[in-house]
C-alpha positions as CSV (number, residue, x, y, z in Angstrom):
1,X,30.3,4.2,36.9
2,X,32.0,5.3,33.9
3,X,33.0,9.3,33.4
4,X,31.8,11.3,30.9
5,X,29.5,8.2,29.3
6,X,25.9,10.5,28.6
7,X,26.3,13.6,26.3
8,X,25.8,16.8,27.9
9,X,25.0,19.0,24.7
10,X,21.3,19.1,24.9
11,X,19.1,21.5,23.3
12,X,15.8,22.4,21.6
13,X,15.2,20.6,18.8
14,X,11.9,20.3,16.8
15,X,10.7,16.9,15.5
16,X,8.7,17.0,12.7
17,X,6.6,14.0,11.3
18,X,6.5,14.3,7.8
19,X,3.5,12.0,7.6
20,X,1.2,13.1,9.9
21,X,2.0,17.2,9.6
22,X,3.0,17.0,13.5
23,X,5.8,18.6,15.5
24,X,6.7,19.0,19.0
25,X,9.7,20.8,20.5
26,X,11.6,19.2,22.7
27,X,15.3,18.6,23.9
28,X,17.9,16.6,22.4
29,X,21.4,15.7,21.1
30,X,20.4,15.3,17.3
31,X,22.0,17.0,14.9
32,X,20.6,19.0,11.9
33,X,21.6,21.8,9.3
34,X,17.6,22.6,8.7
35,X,16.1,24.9,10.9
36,X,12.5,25.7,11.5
37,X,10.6,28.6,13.0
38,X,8.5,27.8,15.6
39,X,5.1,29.0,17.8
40,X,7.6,31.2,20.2
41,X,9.4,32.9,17.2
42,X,13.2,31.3,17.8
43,X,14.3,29.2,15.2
44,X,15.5,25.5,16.4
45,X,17.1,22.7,14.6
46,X,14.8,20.4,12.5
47,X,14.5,16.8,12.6
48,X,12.6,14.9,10.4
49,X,10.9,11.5,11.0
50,X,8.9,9.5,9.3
51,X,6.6,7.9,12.1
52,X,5.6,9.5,15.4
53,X,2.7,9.4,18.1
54,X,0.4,11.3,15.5
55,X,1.1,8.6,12.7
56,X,2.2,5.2,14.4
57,X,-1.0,2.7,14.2
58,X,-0.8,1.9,17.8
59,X,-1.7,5.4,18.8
60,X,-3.9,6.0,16.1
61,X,-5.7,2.6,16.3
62,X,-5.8,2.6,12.0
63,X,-3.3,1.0,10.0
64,X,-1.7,3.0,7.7
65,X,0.8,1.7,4.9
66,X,3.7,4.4,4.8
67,X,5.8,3.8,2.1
68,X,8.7,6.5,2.1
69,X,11.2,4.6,0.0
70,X,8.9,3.8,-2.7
71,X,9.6,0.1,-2.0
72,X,5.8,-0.9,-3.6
73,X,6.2,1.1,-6.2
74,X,10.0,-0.9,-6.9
75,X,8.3,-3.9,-6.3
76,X,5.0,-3.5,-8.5
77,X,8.1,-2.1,-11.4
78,X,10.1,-5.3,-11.3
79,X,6.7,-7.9,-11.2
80,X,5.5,-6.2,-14.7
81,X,8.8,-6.2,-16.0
82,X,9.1,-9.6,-14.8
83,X,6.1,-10.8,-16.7
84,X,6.8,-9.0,-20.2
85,X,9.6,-10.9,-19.8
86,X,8.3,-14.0,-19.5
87,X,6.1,-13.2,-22.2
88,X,8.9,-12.2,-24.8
89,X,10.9,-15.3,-24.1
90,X,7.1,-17.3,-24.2
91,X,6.6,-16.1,-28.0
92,X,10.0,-16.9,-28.1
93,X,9.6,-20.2,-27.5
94,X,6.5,-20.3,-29.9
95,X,8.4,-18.9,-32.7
96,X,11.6,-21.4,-32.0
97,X,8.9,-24.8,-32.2
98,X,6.9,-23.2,-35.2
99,X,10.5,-23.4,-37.0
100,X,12.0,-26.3,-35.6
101,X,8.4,-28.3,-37.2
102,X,8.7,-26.5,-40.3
103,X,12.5,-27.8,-40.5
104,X,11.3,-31.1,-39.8
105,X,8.4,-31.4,-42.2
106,X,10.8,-30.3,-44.8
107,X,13.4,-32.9,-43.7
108,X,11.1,-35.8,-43.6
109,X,9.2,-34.6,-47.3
110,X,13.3,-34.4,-49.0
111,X,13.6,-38.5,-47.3
């Protein structure tokens, strides 16, 4: 076995899920600069996460769509831009083949 492999610098820390308005105290190695109060009056080092037992589907048994990097919101952003821009270069097109008829007609009533 190797020497000195595990940390040794555990402590309180609270977990907080910021989904769920849950926390539970409990000892870890995790580092924070936040602090909370909690129930026993000492103030511990706060962790955030985004999923825990109070908010994972499994536990809960409902699904829940979690979306803490705004990815839909990206997404839904770039598929509207996407189709004004398919519609700009669609009347575009319309206006490019209106004019390229007109140039014709003109060519073909000058023969």
């Amino acid at each position: 076995m190797k020497k000195d492999l595990h940390p040794t610098d555990y402590r309180p820390v609270v977990f907080q899920d910021v989904a769920a308005d849950f926390a539970f105290l409990t000892h870890s190695t995790a580092t924070s600069k936040e602090t909370i109060k909690w129930e026993d009056g000492n103030e511990y080092p706060l962790i955030k996460v985004h999923i825990s037992s109070a908010s994972h589907p499994f536990y809960t048994g409902q699904e829940k769509l979690i979306d803490t990097e705004g990815r839909v919101d990206r997404f839904a952003a770039r598929l509207k831009a996407a189709e004004e821009r398919k519609k700009v270069l669609a009347d575009k097109a319309k206006k490019t083949t209106a004019a390229t008829k007109k140039v014709t007609a003109e060519t073909d009533e000058a023969k």
